[in-house]
MISEZA-56134 format. One record per residue (C-alpha): residue number from 1; residue in one letter; x, y, z. Coordinates in steps of 0.1 Angstrom, whole numbers, plus 5000, padded with zeros to 4 digits. Each point is the difference from the previous one (the first is absolute). Example, Ala and Ser with C-alpha at 12.3 -4.5 7.8 and 13.67 -1.06 7.14 Angstrom:
BEGIN
tiza, drenti, xx, yy, zz
1, A, 5123, 4955, 5078
2, S, 5014, 5034, 4993
END
This chain:
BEGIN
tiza, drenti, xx, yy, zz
1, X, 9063, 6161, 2201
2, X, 4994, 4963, 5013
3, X, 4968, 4995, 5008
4, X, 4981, 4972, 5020
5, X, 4980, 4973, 4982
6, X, 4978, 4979, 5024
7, X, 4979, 4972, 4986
8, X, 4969, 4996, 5027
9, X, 4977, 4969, 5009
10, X, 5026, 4979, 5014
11, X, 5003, 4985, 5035
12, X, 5032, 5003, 5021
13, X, 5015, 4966, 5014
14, X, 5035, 4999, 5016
15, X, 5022, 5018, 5021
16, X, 5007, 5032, 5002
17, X, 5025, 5009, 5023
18, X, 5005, 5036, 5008
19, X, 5031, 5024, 4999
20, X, 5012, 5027, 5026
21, X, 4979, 5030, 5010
22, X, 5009, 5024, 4977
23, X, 4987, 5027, 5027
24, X, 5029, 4978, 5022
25, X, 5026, 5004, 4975
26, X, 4999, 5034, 4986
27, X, 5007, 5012, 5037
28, X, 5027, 4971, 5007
29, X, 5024, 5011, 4971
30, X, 5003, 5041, 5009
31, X, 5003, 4986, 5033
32, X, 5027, 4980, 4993
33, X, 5022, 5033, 4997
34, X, 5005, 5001, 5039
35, X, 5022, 4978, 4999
36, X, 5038, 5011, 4994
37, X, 5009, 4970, 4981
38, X, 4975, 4972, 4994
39, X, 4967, 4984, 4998
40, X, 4980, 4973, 4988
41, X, 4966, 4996, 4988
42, X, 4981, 4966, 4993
43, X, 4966, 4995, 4988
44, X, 5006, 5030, 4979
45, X, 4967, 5004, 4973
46, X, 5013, 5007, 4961
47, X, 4977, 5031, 4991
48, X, 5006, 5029, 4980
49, X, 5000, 5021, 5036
50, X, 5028, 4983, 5013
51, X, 5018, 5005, 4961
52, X, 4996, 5037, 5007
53, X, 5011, 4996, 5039
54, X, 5033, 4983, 4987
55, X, 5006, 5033, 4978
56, X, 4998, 5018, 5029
57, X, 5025, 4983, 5018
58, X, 5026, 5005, 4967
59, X, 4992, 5039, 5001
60, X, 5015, 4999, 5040
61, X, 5026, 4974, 4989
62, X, 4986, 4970, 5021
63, X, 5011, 4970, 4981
64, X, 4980, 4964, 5001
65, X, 5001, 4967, 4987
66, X, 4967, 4982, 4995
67, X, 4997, 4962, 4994
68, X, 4966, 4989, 4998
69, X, 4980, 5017, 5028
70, X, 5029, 5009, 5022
71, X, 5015, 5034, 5002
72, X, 5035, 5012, 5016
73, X, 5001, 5032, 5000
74, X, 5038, 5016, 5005
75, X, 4998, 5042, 5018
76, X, 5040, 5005, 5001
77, X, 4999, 5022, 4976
78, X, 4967, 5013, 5008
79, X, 4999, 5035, 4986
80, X, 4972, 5030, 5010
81, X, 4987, 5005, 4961
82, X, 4968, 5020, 4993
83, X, 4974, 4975, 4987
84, X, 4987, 5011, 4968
85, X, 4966, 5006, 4985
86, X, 4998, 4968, 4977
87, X, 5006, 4976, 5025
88, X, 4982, 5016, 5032
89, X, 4968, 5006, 4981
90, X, 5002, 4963, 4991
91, X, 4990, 4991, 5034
92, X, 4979, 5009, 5031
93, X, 5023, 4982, 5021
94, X, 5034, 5017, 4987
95, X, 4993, 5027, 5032
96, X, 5017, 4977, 5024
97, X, 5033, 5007, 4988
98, X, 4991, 5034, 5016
99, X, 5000, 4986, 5032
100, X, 5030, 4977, 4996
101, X, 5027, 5027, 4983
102, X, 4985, 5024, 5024
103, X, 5012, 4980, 5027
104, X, 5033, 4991, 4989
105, X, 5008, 5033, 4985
106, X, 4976, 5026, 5015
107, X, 4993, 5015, 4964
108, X, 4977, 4982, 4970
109, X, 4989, 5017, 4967
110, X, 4975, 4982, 4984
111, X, 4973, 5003, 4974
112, X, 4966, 4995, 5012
113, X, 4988, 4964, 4998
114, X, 4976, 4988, 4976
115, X, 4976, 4965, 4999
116, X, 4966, 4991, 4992
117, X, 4973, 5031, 4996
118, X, 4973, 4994, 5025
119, X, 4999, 5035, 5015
120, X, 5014, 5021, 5023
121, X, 5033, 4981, 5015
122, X, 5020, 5030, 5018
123, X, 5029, 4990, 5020
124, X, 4998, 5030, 5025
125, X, 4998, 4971, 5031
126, X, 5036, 4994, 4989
127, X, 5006, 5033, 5002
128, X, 4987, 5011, 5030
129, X, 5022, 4968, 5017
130, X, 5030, 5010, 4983
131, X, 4999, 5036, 5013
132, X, 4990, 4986, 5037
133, X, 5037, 4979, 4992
134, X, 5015, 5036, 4999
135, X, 4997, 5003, 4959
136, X, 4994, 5027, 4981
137, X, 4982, 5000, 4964
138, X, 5003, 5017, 4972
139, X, 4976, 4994, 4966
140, X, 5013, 5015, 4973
141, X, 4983, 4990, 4965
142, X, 4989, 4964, 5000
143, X, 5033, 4992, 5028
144, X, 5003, 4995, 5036
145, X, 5033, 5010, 5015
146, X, 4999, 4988, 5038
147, X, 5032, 5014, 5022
148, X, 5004, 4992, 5035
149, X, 5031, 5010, 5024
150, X, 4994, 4973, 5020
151, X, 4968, 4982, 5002
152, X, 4988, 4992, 5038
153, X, 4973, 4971, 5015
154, X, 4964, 5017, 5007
155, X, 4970, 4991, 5002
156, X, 4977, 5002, 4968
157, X, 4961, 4991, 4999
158, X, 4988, 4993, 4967
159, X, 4969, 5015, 4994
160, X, 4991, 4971, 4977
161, X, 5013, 4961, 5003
162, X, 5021, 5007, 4967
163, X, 5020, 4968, 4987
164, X, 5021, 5023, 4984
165, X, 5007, 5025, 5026
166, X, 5004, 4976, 5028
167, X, 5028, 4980, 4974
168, X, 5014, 5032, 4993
169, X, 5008, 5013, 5035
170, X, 5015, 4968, 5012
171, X, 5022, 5001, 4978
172, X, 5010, 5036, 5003
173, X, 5001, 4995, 5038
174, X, 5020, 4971, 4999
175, X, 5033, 5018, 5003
176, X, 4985, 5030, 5020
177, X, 5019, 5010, 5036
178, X, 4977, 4988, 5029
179, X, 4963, 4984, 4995
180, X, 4973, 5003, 4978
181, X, 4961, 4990, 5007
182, X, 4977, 4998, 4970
183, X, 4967, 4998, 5011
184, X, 4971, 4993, 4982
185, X, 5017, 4983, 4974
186, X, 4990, 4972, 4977
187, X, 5004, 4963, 5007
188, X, 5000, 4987, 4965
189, X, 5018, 4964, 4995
190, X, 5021, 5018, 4975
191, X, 5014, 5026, 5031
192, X, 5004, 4971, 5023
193, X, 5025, 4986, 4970
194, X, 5019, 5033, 5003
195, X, 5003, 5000, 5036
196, X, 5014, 4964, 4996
197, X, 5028, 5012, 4974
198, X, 5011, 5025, 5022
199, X, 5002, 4984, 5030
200, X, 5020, 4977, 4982
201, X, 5024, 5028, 4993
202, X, 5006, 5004, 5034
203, X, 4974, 5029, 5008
204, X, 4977, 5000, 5033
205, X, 4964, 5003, 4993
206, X, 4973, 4989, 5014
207, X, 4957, 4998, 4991
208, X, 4999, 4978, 4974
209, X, 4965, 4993, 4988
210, X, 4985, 5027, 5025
211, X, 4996, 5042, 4994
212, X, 5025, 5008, 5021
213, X, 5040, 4999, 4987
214, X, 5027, 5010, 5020
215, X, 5033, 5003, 4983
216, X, 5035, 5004, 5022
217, X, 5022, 5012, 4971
218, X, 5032, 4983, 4996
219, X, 5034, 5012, 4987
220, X, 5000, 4978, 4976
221, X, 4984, 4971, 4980
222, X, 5010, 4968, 4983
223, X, 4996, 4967, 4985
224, X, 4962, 5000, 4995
225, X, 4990, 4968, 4987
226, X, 4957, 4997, 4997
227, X, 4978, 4980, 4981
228, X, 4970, 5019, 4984
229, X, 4965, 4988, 5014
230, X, 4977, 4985, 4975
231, X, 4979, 5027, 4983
232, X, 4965, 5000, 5012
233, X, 4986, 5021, 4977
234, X, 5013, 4977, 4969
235, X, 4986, 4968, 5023
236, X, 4967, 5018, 5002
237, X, 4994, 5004, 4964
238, X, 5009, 4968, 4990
239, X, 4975, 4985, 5030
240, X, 4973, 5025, 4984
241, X, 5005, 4981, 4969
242, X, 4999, 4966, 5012
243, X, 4962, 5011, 5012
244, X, 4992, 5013, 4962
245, X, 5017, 4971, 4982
246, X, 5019, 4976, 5020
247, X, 5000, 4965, 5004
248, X, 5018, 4989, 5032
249, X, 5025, 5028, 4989
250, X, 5028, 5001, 5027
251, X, 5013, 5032, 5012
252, X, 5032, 4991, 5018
253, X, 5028, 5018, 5017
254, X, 4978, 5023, 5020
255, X, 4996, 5010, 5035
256, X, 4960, 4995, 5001
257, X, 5002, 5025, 5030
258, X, 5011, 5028, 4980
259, X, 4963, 4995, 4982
260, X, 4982, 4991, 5024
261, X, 4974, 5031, 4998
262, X, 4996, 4990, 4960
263, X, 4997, 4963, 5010
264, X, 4969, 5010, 5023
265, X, 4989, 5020, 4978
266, X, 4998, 4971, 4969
267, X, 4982, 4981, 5031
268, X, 4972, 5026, 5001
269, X, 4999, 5000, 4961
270, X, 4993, 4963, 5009
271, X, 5030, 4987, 4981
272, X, 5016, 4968, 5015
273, X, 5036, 4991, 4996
274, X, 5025, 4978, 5020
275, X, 5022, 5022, 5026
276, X, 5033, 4983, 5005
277, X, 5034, 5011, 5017
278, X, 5015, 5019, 4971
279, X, 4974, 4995, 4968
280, X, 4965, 5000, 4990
281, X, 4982, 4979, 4982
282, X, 4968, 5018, 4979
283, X, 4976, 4991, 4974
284, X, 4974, 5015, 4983
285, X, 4973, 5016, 5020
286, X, 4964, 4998, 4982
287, X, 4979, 5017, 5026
288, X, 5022, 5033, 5010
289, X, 4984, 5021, 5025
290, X, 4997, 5034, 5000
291, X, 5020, 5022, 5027
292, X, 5006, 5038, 5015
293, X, 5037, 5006, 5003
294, X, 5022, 5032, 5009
295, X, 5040, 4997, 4993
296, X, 5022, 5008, 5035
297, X, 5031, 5003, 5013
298, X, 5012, 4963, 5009
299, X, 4986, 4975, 5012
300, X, 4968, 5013, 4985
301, X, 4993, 4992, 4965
302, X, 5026, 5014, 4974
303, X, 4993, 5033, 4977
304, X, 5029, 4977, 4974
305, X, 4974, 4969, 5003
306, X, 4973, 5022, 4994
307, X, 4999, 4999, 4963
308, X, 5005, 4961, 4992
309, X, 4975, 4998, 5021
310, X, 4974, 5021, 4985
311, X, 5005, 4973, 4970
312, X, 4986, 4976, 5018
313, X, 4973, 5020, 5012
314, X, 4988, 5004, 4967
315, X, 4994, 4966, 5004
316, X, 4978, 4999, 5029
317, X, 4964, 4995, 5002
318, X, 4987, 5036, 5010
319, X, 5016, 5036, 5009
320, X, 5032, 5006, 5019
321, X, 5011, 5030, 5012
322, X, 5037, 5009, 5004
323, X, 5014, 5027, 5023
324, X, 5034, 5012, 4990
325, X, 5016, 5018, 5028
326, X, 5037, 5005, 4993
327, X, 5000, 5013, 4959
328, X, 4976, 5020, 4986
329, X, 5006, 4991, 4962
330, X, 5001, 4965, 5003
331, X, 4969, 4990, 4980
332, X, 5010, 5011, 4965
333, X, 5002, 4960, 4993
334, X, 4964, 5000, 5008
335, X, 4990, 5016, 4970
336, X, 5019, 4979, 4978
337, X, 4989, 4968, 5016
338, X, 4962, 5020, 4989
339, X, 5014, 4996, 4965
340, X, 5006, 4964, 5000
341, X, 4960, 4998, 5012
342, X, 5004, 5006, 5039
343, X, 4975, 5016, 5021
344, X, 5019, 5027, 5024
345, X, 4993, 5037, 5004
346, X, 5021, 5023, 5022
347, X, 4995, 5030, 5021
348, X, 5029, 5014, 5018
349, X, 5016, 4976, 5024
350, X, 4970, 4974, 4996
351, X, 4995, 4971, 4970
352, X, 4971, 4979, 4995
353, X, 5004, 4969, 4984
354, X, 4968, 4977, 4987
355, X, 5002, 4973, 4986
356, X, 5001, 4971, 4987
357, X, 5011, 5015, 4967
358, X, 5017, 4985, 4970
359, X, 5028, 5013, 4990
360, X, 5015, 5005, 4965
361, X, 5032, 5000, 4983
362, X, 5015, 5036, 4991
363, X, 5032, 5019, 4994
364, X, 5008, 5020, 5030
365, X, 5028, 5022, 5016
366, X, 5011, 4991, 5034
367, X, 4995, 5028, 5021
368, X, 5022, 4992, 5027
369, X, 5016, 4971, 5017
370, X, 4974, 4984, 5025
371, X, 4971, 5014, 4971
372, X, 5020, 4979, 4977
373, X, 4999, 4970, 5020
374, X, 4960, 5003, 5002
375, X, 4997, 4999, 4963
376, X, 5023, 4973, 4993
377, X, 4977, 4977, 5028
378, X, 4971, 5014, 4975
379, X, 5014, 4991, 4967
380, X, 5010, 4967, 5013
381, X, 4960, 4993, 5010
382, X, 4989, 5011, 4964
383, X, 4990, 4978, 4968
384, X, 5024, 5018, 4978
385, X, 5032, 5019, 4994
386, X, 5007, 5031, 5021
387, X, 5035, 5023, 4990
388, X, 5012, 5020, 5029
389, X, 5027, 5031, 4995
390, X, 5025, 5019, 5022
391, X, 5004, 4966, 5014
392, X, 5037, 5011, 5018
393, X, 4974, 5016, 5028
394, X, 4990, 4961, 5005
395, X, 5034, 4988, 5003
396, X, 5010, 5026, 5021
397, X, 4987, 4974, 5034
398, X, 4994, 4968, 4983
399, X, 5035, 4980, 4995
400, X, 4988, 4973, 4972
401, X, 4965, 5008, 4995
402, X, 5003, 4988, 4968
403, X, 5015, 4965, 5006
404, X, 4981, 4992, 5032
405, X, 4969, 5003, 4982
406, X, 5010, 4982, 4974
407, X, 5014, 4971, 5017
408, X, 4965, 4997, 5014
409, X, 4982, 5001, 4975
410, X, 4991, 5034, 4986
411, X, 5004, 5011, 4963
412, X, 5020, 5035, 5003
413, X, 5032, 5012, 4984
414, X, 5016, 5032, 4993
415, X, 4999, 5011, 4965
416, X, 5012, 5029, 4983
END
């Protein structure tokens, strides 16, 4: 199994620019099935999600052509397959082709979705919207087999601001007879992406960047052409490492709004860095404040920064405390940055970090994809040599890590 290997102690100078929002793009591509010929994609991130995505697409005989990071994806021959086991449990995100064969054929069997284990992710938001649509569900083993005679525009409240669910249902509803409202529903930068897509395609929808969506379903859909939005999530990290080791690192390619509740919170922390229209410029901060923080629902301050970010707290001159709000699991990282000489202890939903601690090389696992990304900032601000395994769970949301880190400076390669 390749592993990691991740030299520490050197600073970061140079560019990094950063890829498409992999929370963006795992949406865009099921999505792309509305259409009843073509689509194109641009800005499209190479990461092992969108590998498995691309499967997908095969199974319901979607074919593609790919040159560099743009996608055409061809649906004449778009055929209503089940989705299998191996390649749905791949993937949180492989539950939007629910909503997108739902809507163009009223029936989708489906394996249940996989991803990253950091508790309890149920997708019964999705199902209570699909019902309101006029579906009915069936779970029979590990599969979901959705029918709907016809699927008609309601109104559906979600009870909680789900990404997911909100995605979900406008896709399903975007070929629904009459007018859909979802209120309560996310306003992500990744969902306004979506809505952008399929308003290309022709479809009527309105709300962007707000909690309420209102869908008036079309007859049909075409032509989408979108450009996936620079991932905020992969900018963050790489500005939380520019504050451990940088040296007027620049992260460009970003949209600095998209961050703006981690960029004020590295303010409080009393790092400094230059703000411009699309990068950051960061170095090394050696007087990091401690801070209380609790992960929301955007704009508040991300559950998928959450764990980078503890890194640098482990860093910081006195006790944090860290409120996670939206996973329950989402600290089994913590204990393995303990292992490399941190100072974090747990209890239910709560972590408190002291520090300054130094931290040590080890030979870790990677316990999941943002947890991943918190110990590879931590092996990369040790004196030493760190191995990290199951590093697929890495590259899952990070096109490149590899390669951008080198070309700034870091020691790291995959070995086997």
């Amino acid at each position: 199994m390749p592993k990691l290997k991740i030299e520490g102690g050197h600073k970061l100078s140079g560019d990094i620019l950063i890829s498409g929002a992999k929370n963006s793009a795992v949406a865009l591509l099921p999505a792309s099935l509305l259409c009843t010929s073509k689509s194109k994609i641009v800005n499209l991130p190479k990461i092992r999600d969108i590998e498995y995505l691309l499967k997908i697409l095969k199974v319901v005989n979607c074919d593609y052509k790919i040159k560099e990071n743009i996608i055409e994806v061809y649906t004449t021959n778009l055929t209503n397959n089940p989705i299998p086991e191996h390649l749905s449990e791949q993937m949180r995100a492989s539950y939007y082709f629910m909503g997108t064969l739902l809507a163009r054929f009223k029936h989708i069997e489906i394996s249940f979705p996989g991803g990253c284990n950091i508790g309890a992710r149920p997708i019964d938001l999705h199902i209570k919207g699909f019902e309101a649509l006029g579906a009915t569900v069936t779970i029979i083993k590990n599969k979901y087999i959705i029918d709907a005679k016809e699927l008609k525009g309601t109104t559906i409240h979600l009870d909680f601001p789900s990404v997911g669910a909100t995605i979900n249902l406008m896709l399903a509803s975007s070929l629904a007879k009459g007018t859909t409202i979802i209120e309560n529903a996310a306003c992500e930068p990744e969902i306004g992406n979506v809505i952008d897509y399929l308003i290309s395609m022709g479809l009527n929808i309105e709300g962007k960047n707000t909690n309420r969506i209102v869908i008036k379903g079309a007859s049909s859909l075409d032509n989408g052409f979108i450009s996936v939005c620079p991932d905020r999530i992969e900018a963050s990290t790489y500005v939380i490492l520019g504050a451990l080791i940088g040296n007027n690192l620049k992260i460009k390619g970003i949209n600095t709004e998209f961050i703006k509740s981690l960029l004020d919170t590295l303010k409080t922390c009393g790092v400094n860095f230059k703000e411009l229209s699309n990068e950051i410029i960061i170095s090394k901060c050696n007087n990091i404040k401690p801070i209380d923080i609790k992960t929301e629902v955007y704009p508040g301050f991300p559950t998928d920064t959450q764990p980078p970010f503890v890194t640098l707290l482990t860093q910081a001159n006195g006790t944090s405390i860290i409120t996670e709000t939206i996973y329950e699991s989402r600290f089994k990282f913590a204990s393995l940055l303990n292992e490399m000489g941190a100072n974090t202890e747990s209890n239910g939903n709560i972590l408190k970090v002291t520090g300054p601690t130094k931290l040590s090389p080890k030979t870790l696992y990677t316990p999941d994809l943002r947890g991943g990304a918190a110990l590879v900032l931590a092996a990369l601000i040790t004196k030493g040599t760190t191995y990290l395994d199951n590093i697929s769970l890495i590259l899952r949301g990070y096109e490149d890590i590899v390669e951008k880190l080198t070309k700034v400076g870091a020691k790291i390669s995959v070995i086997e």
